[in-house]
N, C-alpha and C positions, 0 to 999 in steps of 0.2 A: 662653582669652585670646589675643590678638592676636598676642602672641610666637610662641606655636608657630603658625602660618600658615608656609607653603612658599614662598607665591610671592612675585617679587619685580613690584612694578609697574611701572617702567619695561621689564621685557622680557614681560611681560603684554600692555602696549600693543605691540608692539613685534608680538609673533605675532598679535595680533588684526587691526592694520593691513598685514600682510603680505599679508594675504589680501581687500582691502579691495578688490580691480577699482576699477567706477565710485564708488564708494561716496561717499556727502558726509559729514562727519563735522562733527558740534558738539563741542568740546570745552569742559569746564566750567570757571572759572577755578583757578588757581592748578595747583598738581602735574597732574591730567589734562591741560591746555594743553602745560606744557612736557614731559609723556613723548609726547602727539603729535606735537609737535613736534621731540623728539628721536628720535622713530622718522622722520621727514622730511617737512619745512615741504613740504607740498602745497596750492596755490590751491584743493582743495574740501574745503578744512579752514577751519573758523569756529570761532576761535578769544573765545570769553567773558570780557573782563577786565573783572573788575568787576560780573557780572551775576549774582552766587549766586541759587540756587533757580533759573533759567532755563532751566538745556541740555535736559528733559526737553520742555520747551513750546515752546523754539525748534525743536527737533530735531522735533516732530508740527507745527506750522508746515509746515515744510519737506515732510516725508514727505507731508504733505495737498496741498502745491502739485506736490510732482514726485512720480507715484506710480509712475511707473514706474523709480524709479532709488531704490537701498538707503541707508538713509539711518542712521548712528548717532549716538547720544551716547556721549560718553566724560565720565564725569563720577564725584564722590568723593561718599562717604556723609552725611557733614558736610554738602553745598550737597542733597542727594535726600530730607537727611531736613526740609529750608528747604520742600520742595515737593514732602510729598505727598500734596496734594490733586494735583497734575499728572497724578498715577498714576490716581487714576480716568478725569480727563479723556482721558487717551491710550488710557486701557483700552475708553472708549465710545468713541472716535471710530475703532477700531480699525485705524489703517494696519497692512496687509499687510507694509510696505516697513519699516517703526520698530524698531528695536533700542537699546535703554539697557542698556549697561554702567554699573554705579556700581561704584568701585575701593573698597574698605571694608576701611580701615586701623584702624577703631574711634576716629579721632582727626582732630581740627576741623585739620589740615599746619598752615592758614596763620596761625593765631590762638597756637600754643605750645601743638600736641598734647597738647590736654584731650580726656579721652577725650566721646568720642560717644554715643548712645543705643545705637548697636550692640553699644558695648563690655556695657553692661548686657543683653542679649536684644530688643531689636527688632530684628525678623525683616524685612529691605526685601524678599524674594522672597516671604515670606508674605503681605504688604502686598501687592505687586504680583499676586499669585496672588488674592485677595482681591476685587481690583479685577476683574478679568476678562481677565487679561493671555493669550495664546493659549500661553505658554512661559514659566515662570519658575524661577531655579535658584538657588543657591548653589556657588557654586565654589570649592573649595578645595586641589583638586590639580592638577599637569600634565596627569596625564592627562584630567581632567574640565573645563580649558580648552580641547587640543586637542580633545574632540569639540563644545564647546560654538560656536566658532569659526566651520564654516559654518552653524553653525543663524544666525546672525547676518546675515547675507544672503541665506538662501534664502526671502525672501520670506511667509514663512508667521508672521509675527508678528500683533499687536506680541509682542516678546521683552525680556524683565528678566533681568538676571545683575548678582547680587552677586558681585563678585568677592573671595574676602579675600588682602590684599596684608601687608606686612608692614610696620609702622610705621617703615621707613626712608626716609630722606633722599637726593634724589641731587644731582647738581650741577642748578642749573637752566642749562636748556635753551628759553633764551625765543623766544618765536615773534613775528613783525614785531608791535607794539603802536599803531602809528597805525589806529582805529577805521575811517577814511575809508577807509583805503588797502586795509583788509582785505574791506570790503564792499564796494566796489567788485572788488575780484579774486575773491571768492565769487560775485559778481554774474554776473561774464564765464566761470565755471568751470562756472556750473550752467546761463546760459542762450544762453551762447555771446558772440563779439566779444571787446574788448579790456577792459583796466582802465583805466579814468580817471585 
């Protein structure tokens, strides 16, 4: 059960993106947006309001248009388990460059933490391993984040990690919300120039 999980997910984000260099990150709505964003609003952060099921397909987008620059998702079990048909699709289209974290609390944050399919046994790294993913895991302690950490940018994906967090609450921590304003500054972060 979800209870006993160790880790907490705002400083989960928090050590992942630490080590993020160039890195572009999708973040999925709700809770994943605001702990990336509480780990520090960065212009090559893409921020998802409103787009459940997408961060894994926006984020192979991306990784296919810039292959040379490491590209994540930061996205919750509740919006991966909306989209996993994605999971094949990312698993053929193989970017090198693609890492999807899903944060799996077993509970839907934004709807009044009903539990999820996870809560029940669907396995999202078996799924993903499934699919043809190059690296998939389950993550459940500190020590098996930090080594999971730079397998996340070295390039040798795609990579899946479930991570299990624990069904707590934090303060939000909201990140700019004008859609224009944000694509436009992702725009200038990934291909250079100014934001509009």
């Amino acid at each position: 059960m979800s209870e006993r999980f160790a880790l907490q997910r705002r400083a989960v984000v928090a050590e992942i993106l630490a080590a993020r260099g160039d890195a572009l990150v999708i973040a999925g709505l709700g809770s994943p947006a605001w702990d990336t964003a509480a780990a520090g609003d960065d212009e090559r952060n893409f921020y998802l309001w409103g787009a459940m099921g997408g961060a894994a397909l926006c984020a192979l987008g991306l990784a296919l248009a810039q292959p040379d620059r490491p590209v994540l998702a930061i996205t919750g079990d509740g919006e991966q388990l909306m989209g996993l048909g994605g999971l094949a699709t990312v698993a053929v289209q193989a970017p090198a460059n693609l890492a999807l974290v899903v944060l799996d609390n077993e509970r839907y944050g934004e709807t009044g933490m009903q539990d999820t399919h996870t809560r029940f046994g669907v396995d999202l790294a078996g799924v993903a391993a499934a699919c043809g993913f190059a690296l998939s895991r389950t993550v459940r302690e500190a020590r098996e984040l930090t080594e999971l950490v730079p397998l996340l940018y070295a390039g040798a994906g795609p990579v899946f990690a479930a991570v299990k967090v624990r069904p707590d609450s934090a303060a939000a921590s909201l990140p700019p919300r004008d859609g224009t304003y944000l694509k436009h500054r992702f725009r200038a972060a990934v291909l250079g120039g100014e934001a509009d």
